[in-house]
C-alpha positions in Angstrom: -13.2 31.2 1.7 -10.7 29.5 3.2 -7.1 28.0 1.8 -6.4 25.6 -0.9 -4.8 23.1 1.3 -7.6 23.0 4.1 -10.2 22.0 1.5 -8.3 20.0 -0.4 -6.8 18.4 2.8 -10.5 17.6 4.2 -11.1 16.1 1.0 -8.7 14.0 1.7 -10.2 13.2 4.9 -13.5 12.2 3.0 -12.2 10.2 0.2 -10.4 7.7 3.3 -13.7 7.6 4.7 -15.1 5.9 2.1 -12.1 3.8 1.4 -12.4 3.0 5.2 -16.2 1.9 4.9 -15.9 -0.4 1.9 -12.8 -1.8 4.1 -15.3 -2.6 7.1 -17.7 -4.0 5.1 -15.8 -6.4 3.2 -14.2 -7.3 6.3 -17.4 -8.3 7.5 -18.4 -10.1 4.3 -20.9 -7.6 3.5 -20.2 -7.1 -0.4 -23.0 -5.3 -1.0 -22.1 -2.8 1.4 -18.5 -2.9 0.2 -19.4 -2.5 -3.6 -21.9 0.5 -2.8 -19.0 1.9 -0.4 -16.1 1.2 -3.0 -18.1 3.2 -5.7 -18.5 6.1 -3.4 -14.9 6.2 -2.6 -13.8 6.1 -6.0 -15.9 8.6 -7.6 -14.6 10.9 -4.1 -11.0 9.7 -5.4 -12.0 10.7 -9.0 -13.7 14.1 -8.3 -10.1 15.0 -5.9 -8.1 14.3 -9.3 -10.4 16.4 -11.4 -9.9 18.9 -9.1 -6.1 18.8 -9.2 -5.3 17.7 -13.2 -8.1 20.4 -14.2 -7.8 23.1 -12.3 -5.4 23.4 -9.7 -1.7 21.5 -11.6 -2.4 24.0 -14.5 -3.1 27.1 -12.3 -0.2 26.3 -10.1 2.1 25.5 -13.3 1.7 28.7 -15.3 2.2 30.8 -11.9 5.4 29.2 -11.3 6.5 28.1 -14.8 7.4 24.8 -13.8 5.5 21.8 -15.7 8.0 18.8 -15.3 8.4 19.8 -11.0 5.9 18.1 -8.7 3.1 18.1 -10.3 3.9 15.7 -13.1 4.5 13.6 -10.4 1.6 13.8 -8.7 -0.3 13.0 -12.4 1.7 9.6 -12.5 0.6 8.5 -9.1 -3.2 9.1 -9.8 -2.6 6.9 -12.9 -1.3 4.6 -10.0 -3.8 4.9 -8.0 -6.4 4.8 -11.1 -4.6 1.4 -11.9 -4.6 -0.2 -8.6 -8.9 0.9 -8.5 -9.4 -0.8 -11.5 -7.8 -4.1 -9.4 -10.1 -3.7 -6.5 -12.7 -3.1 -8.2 -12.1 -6.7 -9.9 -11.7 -8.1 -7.0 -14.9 -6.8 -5.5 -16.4 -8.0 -8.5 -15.4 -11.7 -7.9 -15.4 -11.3 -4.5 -11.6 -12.2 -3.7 -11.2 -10.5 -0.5 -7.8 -11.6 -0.3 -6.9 -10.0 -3.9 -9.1 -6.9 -2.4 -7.3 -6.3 0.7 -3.9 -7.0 -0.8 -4.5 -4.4 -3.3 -6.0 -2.1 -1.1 -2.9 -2.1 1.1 -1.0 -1.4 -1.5 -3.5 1.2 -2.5 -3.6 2.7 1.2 0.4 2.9 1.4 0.4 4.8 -1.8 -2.3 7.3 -1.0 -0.8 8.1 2.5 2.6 9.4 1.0 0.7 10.6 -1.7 -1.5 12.4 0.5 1.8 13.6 2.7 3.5 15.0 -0.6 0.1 17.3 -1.6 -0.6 18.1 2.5 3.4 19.1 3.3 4.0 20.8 0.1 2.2 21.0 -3.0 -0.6 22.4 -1.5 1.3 25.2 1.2 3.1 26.3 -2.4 -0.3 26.8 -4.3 -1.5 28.9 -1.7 1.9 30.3 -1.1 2.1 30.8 -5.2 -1.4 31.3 -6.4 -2.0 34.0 -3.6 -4.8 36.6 -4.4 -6.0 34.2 -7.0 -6.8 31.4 -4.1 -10.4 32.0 -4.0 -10.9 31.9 -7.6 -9.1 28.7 -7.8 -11.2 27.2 -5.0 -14.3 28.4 -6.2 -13.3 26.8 -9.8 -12.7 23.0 -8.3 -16.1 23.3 -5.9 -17.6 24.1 -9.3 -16.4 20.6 -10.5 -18.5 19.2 -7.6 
């Protein structure tokens, strides 16, 4: 079934695609495009969270015992990330493409070490710590889907 941190690694992969599209078409002054784009890229962001907070932190914490290590970091920069959303989606709303793309740099900075921190680590120790109970845990989050 494969491992926790290919799948959640591509779906990485597919949330910055959408983030990438509503980019373009902003750029290109298409809002319409950028709004329907933005949505899809935060509901992909949204669903990756759901995925982590409500099946894979607690699953990893109770098989290592550790509930203030990395995953309580990783909660506080979704709450980040959720915060900085809520500003671009503002933004789309008024259609301030400088507020948008300022935001979404800041956004795009974040998610990248973000993204480096669950890719590197997190995710090689759930699969490294969750072990025979990998596929359980992966068929739990596509259930989410």
């Amino acid at each position: 079934m494969g491992s926790i941190k290919d799948y959640m690694t591509d779906d990485h992969k597919r949330c910055d695609d959408h983030f990438a599209a509503a980019e373009k078409a902003v750029s290109d002054g298409d809002w319409e495009t950028g709004g329907t784009e933005f949505d899809s890229f935060r509901k992909a962001m949204e669903h990756h969270f759901d995925m982590e907070e409500g099946v894979l932190f607690p699953e990893l914490e109770e098989a290592t015992g550790m509930t203030d290590g990395p995953t309580v970091v990783m909660r506080s920069e979704h709450d980040e990330m959720r915060r900085l959303f809520e500003q671009m989606a503002m933004a789309m709303e008024a259609r301030y493409e400088d507020e948008y793309f300022d935001t979404a740099e800041t956004l795009l900075i974040l998610m990248q070490q973000h993204n480096m921190k669950e890719e590197q680590m997190l995710y090689e120790m759930a699969d490294r710590q969750l072990g025979d109970h990998n596929t359980d845990t992966l068929t739990r989050m596509r259930e989410l889907g």
